[in-house]
PQR file of N, CA, C, O and H, with PARSE charges and radii, in Angstrom:
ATOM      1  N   UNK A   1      21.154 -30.781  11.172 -0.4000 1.5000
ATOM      2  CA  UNK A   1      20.421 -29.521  11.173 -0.0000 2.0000
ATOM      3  C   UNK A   1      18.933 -29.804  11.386  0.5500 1.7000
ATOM      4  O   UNK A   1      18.365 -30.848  11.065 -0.5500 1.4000
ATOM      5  N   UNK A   2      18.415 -28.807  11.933 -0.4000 1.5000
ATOM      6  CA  UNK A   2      16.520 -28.725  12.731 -0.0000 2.0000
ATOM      7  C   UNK A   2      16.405 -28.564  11.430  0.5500 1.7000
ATOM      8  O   UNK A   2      17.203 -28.125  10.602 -0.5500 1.4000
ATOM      9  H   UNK A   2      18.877 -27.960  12.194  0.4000 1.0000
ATOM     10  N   UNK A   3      14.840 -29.147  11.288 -0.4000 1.5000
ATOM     11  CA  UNK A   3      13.882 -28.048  10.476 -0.0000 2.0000
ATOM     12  C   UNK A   3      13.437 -27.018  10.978  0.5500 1.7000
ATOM     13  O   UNK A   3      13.998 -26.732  12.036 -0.5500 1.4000
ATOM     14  H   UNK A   3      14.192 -29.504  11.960  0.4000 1.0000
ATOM     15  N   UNK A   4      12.623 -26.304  10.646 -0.4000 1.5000
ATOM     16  CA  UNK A   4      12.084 -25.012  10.942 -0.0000 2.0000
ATOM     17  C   UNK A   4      11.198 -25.726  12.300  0.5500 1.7000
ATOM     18  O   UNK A   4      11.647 -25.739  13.447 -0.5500 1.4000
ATOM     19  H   UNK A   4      12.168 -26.536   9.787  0.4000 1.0000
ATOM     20  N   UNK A   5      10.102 -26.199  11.969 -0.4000 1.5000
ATOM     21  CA  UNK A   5       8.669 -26.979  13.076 -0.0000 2.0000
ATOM     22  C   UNK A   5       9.581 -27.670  14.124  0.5500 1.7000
ATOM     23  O   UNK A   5       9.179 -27.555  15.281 -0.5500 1.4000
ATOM     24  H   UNK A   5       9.737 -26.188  11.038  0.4000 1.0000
ATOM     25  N   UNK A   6      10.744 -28.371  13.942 -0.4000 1.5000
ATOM     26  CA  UNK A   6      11.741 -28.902  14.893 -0.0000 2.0000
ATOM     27  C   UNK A   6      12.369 -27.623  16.130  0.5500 1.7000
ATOM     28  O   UNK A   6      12.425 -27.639  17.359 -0.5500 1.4000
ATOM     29  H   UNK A   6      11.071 -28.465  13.002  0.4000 1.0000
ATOM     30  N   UNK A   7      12.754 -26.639  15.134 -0.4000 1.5000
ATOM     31  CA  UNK A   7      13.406 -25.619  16.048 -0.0000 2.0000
ATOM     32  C   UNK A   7      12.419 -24.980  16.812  0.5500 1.7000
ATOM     33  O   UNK A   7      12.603 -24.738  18.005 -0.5500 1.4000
ATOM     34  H   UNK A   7      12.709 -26.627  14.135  0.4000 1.0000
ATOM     35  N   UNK A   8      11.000 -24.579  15.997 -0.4000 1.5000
ATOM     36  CA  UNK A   8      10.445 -24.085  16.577 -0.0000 2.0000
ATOM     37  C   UNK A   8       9.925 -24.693  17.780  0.5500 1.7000
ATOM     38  O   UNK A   8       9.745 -23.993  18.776 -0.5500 1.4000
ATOM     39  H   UNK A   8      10.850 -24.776  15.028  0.4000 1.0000
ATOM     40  N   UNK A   9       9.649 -26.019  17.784 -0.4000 1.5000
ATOM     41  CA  UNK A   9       8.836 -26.885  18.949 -0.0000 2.0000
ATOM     42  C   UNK A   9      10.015 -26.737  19.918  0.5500 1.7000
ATOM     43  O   UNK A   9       9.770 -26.427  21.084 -0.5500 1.4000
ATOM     44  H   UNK A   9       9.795 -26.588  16.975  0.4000 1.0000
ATOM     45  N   UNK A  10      11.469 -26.968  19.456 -0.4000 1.5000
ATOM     46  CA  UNK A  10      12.336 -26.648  20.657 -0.0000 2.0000
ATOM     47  C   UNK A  10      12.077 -25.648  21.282  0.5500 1.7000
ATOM     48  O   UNK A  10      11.561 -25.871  22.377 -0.5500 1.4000
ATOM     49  H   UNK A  10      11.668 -27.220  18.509  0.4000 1.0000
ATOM     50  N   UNK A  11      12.232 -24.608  21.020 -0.4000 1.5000
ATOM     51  CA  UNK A  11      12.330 -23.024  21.589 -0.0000 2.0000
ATOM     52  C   UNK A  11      10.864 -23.004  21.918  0.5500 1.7000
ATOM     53  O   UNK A  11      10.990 -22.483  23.026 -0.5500 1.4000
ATOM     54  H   UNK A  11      12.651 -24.427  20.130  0.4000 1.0000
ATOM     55  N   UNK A  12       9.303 -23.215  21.766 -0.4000 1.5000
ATOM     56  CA  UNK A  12       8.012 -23.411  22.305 -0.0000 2.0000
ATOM     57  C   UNK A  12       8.698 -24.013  23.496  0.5500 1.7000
ATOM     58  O   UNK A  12       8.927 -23.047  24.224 -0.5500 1.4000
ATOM     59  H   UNK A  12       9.200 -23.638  20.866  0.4000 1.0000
ATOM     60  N   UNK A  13       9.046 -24.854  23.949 -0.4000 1.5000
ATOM     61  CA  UNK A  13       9.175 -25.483  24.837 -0.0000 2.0000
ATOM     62  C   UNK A  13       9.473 -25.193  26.053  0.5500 1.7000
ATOM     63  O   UNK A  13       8.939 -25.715  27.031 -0.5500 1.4000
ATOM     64  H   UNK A  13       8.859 -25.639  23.358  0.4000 1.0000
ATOM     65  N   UNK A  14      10.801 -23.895  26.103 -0.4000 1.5000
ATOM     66  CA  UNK A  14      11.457 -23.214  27.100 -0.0000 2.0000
ATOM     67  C   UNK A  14      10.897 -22.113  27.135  0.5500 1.7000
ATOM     68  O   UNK A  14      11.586 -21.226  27.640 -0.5500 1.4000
ATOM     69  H   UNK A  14      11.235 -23.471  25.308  0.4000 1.0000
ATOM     70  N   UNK A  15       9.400 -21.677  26.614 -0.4000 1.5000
ATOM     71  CA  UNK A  15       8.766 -20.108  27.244 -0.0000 2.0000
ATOM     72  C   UNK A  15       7.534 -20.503  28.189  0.5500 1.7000
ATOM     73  O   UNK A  15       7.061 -21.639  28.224 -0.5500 1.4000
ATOM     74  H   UNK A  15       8.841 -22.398  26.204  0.4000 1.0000
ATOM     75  N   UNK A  16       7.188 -19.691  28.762 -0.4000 1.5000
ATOM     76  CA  UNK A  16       6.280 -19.825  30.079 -0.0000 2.0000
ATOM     77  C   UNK A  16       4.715 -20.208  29.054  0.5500 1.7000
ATOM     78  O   UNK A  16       4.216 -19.732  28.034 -0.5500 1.4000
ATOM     79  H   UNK A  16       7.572 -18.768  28.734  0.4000 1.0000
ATOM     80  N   UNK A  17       4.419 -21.146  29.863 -0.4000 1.5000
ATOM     81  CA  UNK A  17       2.676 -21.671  29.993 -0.0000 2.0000
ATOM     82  C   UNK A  17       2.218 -20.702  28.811  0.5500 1.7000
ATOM     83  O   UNK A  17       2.066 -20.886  27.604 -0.5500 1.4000
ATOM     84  H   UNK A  17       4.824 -21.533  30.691  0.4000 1.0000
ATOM     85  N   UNK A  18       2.050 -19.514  29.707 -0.4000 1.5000
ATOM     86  CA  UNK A  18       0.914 -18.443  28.880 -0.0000 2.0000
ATOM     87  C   UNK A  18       1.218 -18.219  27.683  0.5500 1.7000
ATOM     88  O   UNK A  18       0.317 -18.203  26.845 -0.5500 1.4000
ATOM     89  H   UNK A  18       2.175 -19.364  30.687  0.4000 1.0000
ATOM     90  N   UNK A  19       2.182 -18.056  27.413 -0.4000 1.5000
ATOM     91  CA  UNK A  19       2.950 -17.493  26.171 -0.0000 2.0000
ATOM     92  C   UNK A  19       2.710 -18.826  25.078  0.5500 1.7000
ATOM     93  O   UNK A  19       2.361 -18.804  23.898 -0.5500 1.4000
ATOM     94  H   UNK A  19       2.915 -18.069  28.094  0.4000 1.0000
ATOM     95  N   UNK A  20       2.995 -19.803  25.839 -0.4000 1.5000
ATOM     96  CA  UNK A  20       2.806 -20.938  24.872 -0.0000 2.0000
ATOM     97  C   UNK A  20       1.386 -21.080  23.846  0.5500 1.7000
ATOM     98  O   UNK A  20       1.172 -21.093  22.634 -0.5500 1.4000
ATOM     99  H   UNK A  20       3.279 -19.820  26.798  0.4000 1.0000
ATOM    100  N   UNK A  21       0.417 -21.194  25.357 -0.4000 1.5000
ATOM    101  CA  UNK A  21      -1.082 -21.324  25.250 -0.0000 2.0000
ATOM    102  C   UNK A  21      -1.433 -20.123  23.435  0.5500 1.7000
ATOM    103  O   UNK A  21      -1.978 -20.488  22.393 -0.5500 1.4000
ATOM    104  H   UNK A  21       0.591 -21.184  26.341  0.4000 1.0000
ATOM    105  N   UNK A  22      -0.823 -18.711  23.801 -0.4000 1.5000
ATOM    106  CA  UNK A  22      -1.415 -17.413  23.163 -0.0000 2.0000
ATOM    107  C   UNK A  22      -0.242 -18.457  21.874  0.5500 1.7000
ATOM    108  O   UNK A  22      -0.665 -19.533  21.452 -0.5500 1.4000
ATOM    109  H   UNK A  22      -0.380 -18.415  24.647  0.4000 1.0000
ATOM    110  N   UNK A  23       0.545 -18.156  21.621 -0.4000 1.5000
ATOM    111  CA  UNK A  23       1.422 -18.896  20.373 -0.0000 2.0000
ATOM    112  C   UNK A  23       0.381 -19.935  19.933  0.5500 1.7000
ATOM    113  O   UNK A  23      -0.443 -19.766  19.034 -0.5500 1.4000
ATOM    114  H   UNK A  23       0.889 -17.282  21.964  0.4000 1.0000
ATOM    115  N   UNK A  24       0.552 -21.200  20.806 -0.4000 1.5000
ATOM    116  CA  UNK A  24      -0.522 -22.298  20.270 -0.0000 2.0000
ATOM    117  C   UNK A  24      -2.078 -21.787  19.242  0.5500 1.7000
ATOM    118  O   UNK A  24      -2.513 -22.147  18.149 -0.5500 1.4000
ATOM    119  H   UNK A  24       1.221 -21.337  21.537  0.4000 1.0000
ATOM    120  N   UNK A  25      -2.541 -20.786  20.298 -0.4000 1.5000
ATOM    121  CA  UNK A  25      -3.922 -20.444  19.604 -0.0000 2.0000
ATOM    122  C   UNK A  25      -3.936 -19.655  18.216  0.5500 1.7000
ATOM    123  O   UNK A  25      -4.757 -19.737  17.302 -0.5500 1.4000
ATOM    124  H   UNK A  25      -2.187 -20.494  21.187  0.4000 1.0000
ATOM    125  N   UNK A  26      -2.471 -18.645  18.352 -0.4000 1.5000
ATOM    126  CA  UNK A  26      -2.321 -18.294  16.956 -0.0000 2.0000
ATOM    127  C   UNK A  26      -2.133 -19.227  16.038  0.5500 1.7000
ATOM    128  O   UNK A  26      -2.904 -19.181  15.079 -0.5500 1.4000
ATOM    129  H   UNK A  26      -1.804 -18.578  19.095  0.4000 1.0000
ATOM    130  N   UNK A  27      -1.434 -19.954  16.050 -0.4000 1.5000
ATOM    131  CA  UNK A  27      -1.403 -21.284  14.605 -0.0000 2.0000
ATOM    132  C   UNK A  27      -2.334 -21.818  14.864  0.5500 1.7000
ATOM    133  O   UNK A  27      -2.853 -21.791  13.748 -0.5500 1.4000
ATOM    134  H   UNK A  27      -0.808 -19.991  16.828  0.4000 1.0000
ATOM    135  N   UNK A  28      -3.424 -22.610  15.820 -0.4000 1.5000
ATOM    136  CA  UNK A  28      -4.750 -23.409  15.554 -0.0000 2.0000
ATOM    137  C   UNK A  28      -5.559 -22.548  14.674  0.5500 1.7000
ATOM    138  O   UNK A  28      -6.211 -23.061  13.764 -0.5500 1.4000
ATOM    139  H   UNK A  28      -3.002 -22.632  16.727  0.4000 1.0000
ATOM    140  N   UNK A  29      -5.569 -20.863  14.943 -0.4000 1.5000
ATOM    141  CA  UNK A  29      -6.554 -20.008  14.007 -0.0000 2.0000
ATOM    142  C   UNK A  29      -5.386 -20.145  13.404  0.5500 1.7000
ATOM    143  O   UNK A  29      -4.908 -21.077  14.051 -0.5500 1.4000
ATOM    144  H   UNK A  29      -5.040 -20.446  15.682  0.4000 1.0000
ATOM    145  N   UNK A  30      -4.536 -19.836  12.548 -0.4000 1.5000
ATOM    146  CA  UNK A  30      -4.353 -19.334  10.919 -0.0000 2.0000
ATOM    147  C   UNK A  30      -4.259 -20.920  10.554  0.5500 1.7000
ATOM    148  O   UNK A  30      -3.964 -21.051   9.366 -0.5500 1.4000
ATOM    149  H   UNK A  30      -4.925 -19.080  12.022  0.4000 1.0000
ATOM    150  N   UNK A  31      -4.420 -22.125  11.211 -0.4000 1.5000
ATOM    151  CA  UNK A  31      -4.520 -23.448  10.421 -0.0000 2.0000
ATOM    152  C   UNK A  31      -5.851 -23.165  10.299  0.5500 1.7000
ATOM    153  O   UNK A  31      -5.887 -23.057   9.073 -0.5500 1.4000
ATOM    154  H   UNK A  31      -4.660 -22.019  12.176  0.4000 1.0000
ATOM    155  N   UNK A  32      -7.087 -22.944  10.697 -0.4000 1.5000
ATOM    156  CA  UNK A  32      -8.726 -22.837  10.709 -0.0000 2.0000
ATOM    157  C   UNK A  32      -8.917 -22.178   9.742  0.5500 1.7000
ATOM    158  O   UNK A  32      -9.580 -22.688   8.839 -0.5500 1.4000
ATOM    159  H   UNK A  32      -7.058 -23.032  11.692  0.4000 1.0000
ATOM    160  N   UNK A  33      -8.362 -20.694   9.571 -0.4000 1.5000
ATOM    161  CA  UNK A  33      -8.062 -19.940   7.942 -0.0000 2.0000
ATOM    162  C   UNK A  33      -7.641 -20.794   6.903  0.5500 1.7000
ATOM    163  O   UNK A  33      -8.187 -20.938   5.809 -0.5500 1.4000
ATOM    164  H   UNK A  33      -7.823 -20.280  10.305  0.4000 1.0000
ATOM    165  N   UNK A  34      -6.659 -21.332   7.316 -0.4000 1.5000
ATOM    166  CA  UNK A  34      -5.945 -22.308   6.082 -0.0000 2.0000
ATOM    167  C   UNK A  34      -7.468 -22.759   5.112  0.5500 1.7000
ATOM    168  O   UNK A  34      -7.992 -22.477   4.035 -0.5500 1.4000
ATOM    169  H   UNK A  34      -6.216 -21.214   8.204  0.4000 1.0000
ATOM    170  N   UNK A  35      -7.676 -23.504   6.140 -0.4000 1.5000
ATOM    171  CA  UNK A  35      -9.271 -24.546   5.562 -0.0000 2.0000
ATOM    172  C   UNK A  35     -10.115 -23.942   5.092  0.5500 1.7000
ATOM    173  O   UNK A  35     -10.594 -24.124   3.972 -0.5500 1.4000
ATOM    174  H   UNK A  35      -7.251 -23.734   7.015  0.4000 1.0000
ATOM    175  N   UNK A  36     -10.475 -22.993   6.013 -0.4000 1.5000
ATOM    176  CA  UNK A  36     -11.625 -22.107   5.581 -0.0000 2.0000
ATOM    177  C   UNK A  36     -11.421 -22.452   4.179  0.5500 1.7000
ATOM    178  O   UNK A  36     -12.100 -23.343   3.669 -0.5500 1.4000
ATOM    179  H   UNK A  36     -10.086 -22.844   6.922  0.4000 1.0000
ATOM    180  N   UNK A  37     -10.369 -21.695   3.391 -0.4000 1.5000
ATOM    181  CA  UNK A  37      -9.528 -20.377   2.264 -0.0000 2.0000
ATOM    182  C   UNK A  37     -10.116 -21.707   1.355  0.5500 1.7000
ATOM    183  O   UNK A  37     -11.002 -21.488   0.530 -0.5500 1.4000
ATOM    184  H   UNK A  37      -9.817 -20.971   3.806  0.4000 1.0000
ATOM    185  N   UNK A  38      -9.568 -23.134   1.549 -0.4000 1.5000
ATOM    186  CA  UNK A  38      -9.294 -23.779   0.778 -0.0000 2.0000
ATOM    187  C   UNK A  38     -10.804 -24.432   0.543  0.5500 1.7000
ATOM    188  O   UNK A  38     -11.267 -24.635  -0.579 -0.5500 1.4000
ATOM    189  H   UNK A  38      -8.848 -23.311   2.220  0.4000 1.0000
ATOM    190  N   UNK A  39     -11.361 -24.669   1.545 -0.4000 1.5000
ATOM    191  CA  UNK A  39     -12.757 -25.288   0.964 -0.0000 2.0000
ATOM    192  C   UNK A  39     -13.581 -24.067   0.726  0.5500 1.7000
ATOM    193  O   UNK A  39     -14.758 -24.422   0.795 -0.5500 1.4000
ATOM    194  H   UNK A  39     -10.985 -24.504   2.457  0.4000 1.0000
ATOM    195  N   UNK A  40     -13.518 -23.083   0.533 -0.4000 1.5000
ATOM    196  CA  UNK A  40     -14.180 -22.255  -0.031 -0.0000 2.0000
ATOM    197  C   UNK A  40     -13.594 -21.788  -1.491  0.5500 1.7000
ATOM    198  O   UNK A  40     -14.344 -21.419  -2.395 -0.5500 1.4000
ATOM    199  H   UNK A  40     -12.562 -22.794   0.477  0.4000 1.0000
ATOM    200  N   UNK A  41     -12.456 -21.836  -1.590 -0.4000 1.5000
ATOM    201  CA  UNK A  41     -11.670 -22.005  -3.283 -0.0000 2.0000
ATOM    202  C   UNK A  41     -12.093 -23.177  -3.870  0.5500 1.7000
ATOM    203  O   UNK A  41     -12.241 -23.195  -5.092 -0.5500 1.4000
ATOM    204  H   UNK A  41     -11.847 -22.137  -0.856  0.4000 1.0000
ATOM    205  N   UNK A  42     -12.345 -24.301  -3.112 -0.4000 1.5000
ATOM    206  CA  UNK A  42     -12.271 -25.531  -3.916 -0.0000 2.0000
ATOM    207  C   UNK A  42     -13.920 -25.163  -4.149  0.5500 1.7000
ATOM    208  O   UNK A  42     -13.918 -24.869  -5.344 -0.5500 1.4000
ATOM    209  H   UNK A  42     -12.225 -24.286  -2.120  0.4000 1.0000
ATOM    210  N   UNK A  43     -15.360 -25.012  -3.666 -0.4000 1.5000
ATOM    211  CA  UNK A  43     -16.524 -25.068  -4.129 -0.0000 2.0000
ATOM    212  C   UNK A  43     -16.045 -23.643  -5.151  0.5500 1.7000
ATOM    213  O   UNK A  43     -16.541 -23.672  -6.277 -0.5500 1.4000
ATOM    214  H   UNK A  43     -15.362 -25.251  -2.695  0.4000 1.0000
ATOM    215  N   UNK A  44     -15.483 -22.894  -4.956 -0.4000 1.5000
ATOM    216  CA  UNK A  44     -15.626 -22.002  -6.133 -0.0000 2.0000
ATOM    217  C   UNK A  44     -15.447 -22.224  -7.465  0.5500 1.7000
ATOM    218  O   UNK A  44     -15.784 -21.441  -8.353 -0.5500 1.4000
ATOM    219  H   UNK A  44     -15.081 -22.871  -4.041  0.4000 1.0000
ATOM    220  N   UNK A  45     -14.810 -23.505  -7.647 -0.4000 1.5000
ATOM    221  CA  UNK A  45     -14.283 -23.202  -9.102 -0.0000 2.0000
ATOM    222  C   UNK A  45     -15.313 -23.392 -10.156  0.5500 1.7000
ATOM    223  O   UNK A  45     -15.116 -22.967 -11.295 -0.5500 1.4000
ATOM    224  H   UNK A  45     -14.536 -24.141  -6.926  0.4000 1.0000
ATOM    225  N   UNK A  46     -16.315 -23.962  -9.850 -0.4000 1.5000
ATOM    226  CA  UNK A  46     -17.368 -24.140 -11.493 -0.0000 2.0000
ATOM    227  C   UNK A  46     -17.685 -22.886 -11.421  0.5500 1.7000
ATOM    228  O   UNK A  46     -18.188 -22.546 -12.492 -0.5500 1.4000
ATOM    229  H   UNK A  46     -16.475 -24.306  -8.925  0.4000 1.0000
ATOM    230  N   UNK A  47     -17.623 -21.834 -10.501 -0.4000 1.5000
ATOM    231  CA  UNK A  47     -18.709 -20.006 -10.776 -0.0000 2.0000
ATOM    232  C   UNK A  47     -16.861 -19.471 -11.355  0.5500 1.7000
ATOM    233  O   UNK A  47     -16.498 -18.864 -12.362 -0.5500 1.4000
ATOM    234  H   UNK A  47     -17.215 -22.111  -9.631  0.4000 1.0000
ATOM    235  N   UNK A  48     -16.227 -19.928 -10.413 -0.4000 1.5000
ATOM    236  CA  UNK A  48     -14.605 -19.074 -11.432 -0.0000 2.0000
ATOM    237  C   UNK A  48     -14.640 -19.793 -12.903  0.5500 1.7000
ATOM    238  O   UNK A  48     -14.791 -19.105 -13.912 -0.5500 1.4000
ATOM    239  H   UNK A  48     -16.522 -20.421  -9.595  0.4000 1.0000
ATOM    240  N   UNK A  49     -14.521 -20.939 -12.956 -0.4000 1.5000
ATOM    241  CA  UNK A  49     -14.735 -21.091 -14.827 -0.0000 2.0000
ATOM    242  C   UNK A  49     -15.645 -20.506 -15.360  0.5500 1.7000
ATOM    243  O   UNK A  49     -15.369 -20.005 -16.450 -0.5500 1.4000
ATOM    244  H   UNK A  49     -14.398 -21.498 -12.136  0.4000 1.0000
ATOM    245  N   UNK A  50     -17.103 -20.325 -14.820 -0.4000 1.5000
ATOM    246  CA  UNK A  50     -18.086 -19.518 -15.837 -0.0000 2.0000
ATOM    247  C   UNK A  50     -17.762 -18.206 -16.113  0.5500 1.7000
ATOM    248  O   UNK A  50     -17.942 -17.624 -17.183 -0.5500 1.4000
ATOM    249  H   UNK A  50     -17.327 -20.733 -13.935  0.4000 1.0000
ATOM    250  N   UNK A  51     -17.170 -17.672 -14.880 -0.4000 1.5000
ATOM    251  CA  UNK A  51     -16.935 -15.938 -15.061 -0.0000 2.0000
ATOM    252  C   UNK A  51     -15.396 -16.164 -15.738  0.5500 1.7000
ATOM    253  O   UNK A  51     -15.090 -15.164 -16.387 -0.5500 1.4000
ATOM    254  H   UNK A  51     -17.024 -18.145 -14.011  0.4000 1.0000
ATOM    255  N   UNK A  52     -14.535 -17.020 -15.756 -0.4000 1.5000
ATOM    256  CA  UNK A  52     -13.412 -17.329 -17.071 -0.0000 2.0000
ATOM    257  C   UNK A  52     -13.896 -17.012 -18.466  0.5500 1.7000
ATOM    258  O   UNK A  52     -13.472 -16.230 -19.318 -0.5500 1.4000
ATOM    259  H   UNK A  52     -14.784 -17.833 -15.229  0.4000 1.0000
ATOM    260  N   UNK A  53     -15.332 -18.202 -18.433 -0.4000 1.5000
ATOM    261  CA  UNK A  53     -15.879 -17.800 -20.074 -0.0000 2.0000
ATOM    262  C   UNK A  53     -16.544 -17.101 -20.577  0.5500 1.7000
ATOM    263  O   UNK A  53     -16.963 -17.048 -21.734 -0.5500 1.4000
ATOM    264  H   UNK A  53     -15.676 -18.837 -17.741  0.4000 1.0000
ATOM    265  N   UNK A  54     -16.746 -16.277 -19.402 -0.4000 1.5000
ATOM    266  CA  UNK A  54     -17.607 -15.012 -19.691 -0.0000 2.0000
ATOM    267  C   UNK A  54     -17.177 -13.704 -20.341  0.5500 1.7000
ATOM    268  O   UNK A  54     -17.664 -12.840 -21.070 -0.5500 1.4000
ATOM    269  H   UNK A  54     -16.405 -16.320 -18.463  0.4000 1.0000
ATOM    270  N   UNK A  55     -16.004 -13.982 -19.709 -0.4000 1.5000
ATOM    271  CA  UNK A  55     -14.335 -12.773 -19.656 -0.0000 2.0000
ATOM    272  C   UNK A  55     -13.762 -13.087 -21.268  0.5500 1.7000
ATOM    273  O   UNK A  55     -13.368 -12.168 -21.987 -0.5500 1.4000
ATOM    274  H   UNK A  55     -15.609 -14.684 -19.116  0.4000 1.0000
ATOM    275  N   UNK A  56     -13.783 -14.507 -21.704 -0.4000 1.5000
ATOM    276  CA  UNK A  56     -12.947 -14.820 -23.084 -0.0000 2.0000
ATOM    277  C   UNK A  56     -13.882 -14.560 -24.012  0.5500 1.7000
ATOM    278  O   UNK A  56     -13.517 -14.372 -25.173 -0.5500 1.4000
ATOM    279  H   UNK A  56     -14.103 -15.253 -21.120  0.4000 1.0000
ATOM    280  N   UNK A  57     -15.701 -14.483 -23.550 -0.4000 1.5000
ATOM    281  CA  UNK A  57     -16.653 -14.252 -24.923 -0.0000 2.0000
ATOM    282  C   UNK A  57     -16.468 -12.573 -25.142  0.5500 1.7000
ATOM    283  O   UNK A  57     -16.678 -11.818 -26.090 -0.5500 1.4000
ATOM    284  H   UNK A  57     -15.998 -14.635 -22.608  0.4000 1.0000
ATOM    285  N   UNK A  58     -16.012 -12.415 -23.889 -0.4000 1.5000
ATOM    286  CA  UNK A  58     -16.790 -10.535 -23.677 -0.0000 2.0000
ATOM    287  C   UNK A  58     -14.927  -9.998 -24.798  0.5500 1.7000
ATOM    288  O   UNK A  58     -14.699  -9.099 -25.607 -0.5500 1.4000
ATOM    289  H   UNK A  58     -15.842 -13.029 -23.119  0.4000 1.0000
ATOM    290  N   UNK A  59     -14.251 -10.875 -24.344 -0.4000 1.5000
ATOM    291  CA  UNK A  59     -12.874 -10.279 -25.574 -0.0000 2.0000
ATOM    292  C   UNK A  59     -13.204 -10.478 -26.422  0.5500 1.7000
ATOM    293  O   UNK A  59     -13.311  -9.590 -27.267 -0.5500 1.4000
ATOM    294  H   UNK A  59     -14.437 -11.605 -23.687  0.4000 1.0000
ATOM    295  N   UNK A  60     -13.603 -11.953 -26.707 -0.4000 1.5000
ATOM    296  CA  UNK A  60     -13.717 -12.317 -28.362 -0.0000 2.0000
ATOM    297  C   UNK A  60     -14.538 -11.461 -28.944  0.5500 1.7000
ATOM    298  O   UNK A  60     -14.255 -11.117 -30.092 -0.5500 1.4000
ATOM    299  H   UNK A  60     -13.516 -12.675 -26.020  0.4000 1.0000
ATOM    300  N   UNK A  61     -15.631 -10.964 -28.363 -0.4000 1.5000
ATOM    301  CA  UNK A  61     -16.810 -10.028 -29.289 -0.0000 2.0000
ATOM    302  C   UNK A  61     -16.373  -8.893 -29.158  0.5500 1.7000
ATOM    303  O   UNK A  61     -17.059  -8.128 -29.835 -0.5500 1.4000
ATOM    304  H   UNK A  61     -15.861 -11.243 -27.430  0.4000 1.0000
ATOM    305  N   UNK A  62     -15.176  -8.123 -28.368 -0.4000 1.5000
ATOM    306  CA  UNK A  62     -14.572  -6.916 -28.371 -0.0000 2.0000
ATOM    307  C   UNK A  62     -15.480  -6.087 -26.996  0.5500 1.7000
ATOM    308  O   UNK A  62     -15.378  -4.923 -27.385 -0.5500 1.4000
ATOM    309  H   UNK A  62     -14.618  -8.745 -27.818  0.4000 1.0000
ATOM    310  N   UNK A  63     -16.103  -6.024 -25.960 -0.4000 1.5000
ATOM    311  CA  UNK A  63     -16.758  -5.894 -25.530 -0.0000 2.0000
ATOM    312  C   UNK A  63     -15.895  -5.063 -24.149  0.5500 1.7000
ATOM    313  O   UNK A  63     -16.290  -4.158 -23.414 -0.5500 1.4000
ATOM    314  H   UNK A  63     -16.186  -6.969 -25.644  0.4000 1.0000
ATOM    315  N   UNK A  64     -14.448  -5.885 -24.189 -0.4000 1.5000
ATOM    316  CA  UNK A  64     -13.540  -5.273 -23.429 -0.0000 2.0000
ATOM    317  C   UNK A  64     -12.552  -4.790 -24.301  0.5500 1.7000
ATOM    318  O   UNK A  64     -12.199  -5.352 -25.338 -0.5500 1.4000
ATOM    319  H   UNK A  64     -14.127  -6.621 -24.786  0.4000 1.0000
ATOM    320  N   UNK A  65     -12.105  -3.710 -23.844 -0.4000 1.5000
ATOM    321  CA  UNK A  65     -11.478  -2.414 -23.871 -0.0000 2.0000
ATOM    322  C   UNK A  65     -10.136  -2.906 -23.675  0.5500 1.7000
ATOM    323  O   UNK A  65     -10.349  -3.557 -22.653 -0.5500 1.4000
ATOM    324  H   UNK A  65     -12.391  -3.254 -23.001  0.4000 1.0000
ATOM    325  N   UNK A  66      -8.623  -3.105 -23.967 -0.4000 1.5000
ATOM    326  CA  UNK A  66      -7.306  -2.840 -23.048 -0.0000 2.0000
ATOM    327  C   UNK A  66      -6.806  -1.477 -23.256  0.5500 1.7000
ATOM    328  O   UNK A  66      -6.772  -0.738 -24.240 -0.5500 1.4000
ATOM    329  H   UNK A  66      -8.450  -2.576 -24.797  0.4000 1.0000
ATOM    330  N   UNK A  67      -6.368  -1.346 -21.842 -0.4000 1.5000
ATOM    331  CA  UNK A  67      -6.404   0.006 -21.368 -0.0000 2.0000
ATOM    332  C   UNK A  67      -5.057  -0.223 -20.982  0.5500 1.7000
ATOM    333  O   UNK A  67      -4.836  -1.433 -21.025 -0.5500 1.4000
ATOM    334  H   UNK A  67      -6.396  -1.946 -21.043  0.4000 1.0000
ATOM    335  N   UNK A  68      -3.807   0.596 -20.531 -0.4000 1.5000
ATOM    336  CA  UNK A  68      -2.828   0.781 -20.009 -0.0000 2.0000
ATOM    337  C   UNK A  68      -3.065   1.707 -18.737  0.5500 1.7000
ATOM    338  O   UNK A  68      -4.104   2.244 -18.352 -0.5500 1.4000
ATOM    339  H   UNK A  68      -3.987   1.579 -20.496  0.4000 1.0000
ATOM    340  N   UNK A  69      -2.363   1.719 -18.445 -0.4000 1.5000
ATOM    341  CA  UNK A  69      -1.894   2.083 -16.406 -0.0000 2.0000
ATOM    342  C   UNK A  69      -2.667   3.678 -16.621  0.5500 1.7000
ATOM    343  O   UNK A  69      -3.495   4.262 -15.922 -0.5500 1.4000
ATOM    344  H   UNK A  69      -1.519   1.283 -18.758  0.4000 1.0000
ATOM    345  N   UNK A  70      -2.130   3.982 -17.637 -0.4000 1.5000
ATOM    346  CA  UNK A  70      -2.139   5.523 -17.675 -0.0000 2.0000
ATOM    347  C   UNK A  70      -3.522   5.940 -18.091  0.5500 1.7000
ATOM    348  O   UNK A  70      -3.830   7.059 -17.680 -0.5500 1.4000
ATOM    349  H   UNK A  70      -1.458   3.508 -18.205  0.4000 1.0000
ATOM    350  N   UNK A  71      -4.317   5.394 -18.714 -0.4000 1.5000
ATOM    351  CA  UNK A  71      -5.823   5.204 -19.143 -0.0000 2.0000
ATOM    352  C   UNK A  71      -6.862   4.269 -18.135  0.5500 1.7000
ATOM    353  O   UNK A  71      -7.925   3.777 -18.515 -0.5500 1.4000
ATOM    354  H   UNK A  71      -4.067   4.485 -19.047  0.4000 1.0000
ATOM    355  N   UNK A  72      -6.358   4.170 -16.938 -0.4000 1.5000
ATOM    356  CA  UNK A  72      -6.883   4.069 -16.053 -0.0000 2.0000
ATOM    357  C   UNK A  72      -7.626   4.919 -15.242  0.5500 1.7000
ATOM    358  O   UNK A  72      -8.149   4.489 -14.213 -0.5500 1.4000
ATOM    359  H   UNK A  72      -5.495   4.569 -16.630  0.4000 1.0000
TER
END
């Protein structure tokens, strides 16, 4: 049995030039997204932990409210 990237490179194979080219460029951009996503998550995390402990002081001192769906 193919893998998925196996079957797919088969079947890429037997469609015309153009079609290939426009396919190809869609996965080079959503791999370019990929990265983006990820080196911009990865510098985020010391400002996501501060706004983490910002969120657990603002409970601990009661400062936030829980609200249900309906009290929204």
């Amino acid at each position: 049995m193919l893998s998925l990237p196996e079957e797919a490179i088969g079947k890429f194979s037997h469609i015309p030039n153009d079609k290939q080219y426009a396919i190809a460029s869609l996965i080079l951009d959503a791999i370019a997204d990929e990265d983006r996503w990820d080196l911009a998550f990865a510098k985020s995390q010391d400002k996501l932990s501060k706004i983490a402990a910002r969120v657990r002081q603002d409970i601990k001192t009661g400062r936030v409210k829980k609200l249900g769906i309906d009290e929204l």
